[in-house]
C-alpha positions in Angstrom: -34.7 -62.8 57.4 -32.5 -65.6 59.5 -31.9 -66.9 56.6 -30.2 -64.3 55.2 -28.4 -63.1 58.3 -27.1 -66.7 58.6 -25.5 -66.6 55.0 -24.0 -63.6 56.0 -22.7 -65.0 59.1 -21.1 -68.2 56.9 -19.8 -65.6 54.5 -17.9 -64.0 56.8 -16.4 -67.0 58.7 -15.3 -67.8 55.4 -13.9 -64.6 54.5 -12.0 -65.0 58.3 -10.2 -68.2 57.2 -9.4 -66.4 53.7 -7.9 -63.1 55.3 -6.0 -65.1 58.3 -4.8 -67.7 55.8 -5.2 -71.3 56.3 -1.2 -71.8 56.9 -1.8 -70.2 60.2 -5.0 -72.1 60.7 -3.4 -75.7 60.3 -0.4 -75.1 62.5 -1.7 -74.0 65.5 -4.2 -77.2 65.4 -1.4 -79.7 64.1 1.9 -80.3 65.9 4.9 -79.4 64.3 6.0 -82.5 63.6 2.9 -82.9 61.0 3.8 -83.2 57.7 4.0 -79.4 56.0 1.2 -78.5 53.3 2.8 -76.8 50.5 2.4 -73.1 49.4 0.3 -74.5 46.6 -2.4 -76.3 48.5 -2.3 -73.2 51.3 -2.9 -70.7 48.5 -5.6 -73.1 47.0 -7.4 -73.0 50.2 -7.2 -69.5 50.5 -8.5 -69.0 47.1 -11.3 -71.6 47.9 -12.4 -69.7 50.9 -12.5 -66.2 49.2 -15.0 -67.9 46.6 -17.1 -69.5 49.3 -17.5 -66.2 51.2 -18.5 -64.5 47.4 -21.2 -67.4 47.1 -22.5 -67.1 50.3 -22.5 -63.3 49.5 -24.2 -63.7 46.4 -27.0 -66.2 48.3 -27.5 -63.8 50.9 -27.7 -60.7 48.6 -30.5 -62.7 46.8 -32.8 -63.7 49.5 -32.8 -60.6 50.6 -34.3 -59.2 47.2 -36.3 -62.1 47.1 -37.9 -61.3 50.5 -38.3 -57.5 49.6 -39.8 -58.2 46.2 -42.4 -60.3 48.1 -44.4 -57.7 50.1 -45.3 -54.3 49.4 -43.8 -51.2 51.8 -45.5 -48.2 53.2 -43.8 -45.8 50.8 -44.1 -48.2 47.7 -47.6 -47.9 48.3 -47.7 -44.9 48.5 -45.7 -44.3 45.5 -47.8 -46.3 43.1 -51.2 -44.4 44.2 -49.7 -41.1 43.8 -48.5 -42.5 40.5 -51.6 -44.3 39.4 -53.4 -40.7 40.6 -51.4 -39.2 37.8 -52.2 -41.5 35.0 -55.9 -41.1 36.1 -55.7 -37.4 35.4 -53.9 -38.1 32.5 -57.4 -38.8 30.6 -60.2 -37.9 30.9 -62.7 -40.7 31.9 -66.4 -41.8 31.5 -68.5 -42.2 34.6 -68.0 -45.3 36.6 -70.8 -47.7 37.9 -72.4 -45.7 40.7 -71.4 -49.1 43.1 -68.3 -49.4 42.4 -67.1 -46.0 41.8 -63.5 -45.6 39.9 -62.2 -48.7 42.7 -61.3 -50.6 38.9 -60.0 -48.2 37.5 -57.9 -47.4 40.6 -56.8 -50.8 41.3 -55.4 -51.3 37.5 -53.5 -47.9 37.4 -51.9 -49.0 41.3 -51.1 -52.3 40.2 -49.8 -50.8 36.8 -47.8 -48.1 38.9 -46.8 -50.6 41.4 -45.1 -53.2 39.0 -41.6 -54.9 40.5 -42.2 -53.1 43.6 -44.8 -55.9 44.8 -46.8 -58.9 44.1 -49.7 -57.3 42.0 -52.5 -59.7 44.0 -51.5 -58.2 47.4 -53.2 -54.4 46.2 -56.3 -54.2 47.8 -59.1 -50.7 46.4 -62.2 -50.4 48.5 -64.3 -47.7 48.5 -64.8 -45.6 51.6 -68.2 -44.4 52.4 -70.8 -43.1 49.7 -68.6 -40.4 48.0 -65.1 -40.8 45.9 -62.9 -41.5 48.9 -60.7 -44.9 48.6 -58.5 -47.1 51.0 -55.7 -48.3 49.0 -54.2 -51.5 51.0 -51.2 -53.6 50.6 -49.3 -56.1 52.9 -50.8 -54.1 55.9 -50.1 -50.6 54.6 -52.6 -48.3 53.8 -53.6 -45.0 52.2 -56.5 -43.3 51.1 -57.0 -41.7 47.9 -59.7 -38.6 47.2 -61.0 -38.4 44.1 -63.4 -35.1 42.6 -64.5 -35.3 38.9 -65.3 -32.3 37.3 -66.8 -32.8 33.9 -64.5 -32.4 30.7 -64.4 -29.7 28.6 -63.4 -31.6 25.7 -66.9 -32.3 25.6 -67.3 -36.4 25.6 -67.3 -39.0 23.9 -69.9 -39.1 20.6 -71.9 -42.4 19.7 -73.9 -42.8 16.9 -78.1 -43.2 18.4 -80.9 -45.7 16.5 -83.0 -42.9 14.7 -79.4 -41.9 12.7 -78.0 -39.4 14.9 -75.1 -39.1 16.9 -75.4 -38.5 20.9 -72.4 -38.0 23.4 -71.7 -39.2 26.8 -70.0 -37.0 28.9 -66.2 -37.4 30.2 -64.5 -36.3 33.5 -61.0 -34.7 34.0 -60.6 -36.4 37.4 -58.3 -34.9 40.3 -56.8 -37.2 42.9 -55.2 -36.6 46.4 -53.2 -39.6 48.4 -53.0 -39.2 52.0 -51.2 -41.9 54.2 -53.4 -44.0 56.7 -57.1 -45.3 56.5 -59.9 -43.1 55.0 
C-alpha cells in the first residue's frame, strides 16, 4: 500500500510542475541574467511532466488492482458462497462421503463463484461439527454455510445391476443458507 501512495505522491509533484509551468519554475531558481529557455523547450517540459504524472497514474492505478486481486474480502467471500449455494441448488446431487460431507463440492462451486475476485488457493471449506454445517475461509474472512438435503423427487439416478436389471441411487435437491462469521 506505500507503494502505491508514493506513486501517487510522485504523480502529483509532477502534475504541480505541469500546472505551475516550468517557466515560472526556472526563474525564480536562476538569476535573471541566465540565459532564457525558449517557449519551445518550456512547453516541452510542460508536456513532459503532464506524461510523467499519467505514468505514475497509470503505475499507481495498477498496484492497487494488483494488491486487491491478491486477497480475498469479507463481502467477496461472502458473495461467492451465496453464489456457489445457488449453483448447488441448481442440481440435484448424490450423497457425499459421510467424512467429508458436500466440503468438495462446496469448495469447487466457491472457488468457481469466486473467480477474479481472489486467488482460488486462499478458499478454505471445513466442515463444522457432525451435521451439514461449513466454515467457509479466505484471507482471514469467514462464513458459515448450512446445508439440509432433502431427497429429490425426480427420483435418482438409474444404473444398470449384475443379474440384468437396473437399480437407482437416490439424489438430493440441497438448500443452503450463508451467514457471516464462524460456524
Amino acid at each position: 500500500m506505500a507503494v502505491v501512495v508514493l506513486l501517487f505522491v510522485i504523480a502529483a509533484a509532477f502534475l504541480a510542475v505541469a500546472l505551475i509551468g516550468p517557466y515560472r519554475l526556472y526563474w525564480r531558481a536562476r538569476p535573471r541574467a541566465a540565459g532564457q529557455p525558449s517557449e519551445a523547450a518550456l512547453t516541452v517540459g510542460r508536456v513532459a511532466a503532464f506524461g510523467a504524472a499519467g505514468a505514475f497514474v497509470f503505475a499507481g492505478c495498477s498496484a492497487q488492482e494488483a494488491a486487491d486481486l491478491g486477497a480475498w474480502t469479507a463481502s467477496e467471500v461472502r458473495k461467492a458462497s451465496e453464489d456457489a449455494a445457488e449453483s448447488m441448488a441448481s442440481d440435484p446431487q448424490i450423497r457425499r462421503d459421510p467424512a467429508d460431507g458436500y466440503t468438495s463440492l462446496i469448495e469447487a462451486a466457491v472457488r468457481k463463484a469466486g473467480e477474479g475476485q481472489g486467488p482460488s488457493y486462499h478458499v478454505s471449506v471445513e466442515r463444522a461439527g457432525t451435521g451439514h454445517s461449513y466454515a467457509i475461509s479466505a484471507d482471514g474472512s469467514e462464513v458459515c454455510m448450512h446445508v439440509t438435503e432433502v431427497r429429490s423427487a425426480q427420483g435418482g439416478i438409474l444404473v444398470p445391476e449384475a443379474g440384468g436389471g437396473s437399480g437407482s441411487i437416490a439424489t438430493y435437491d440441497l438448500n443452503a443458507t450463508v451467514e457471516d462469521g464462524a460456524c
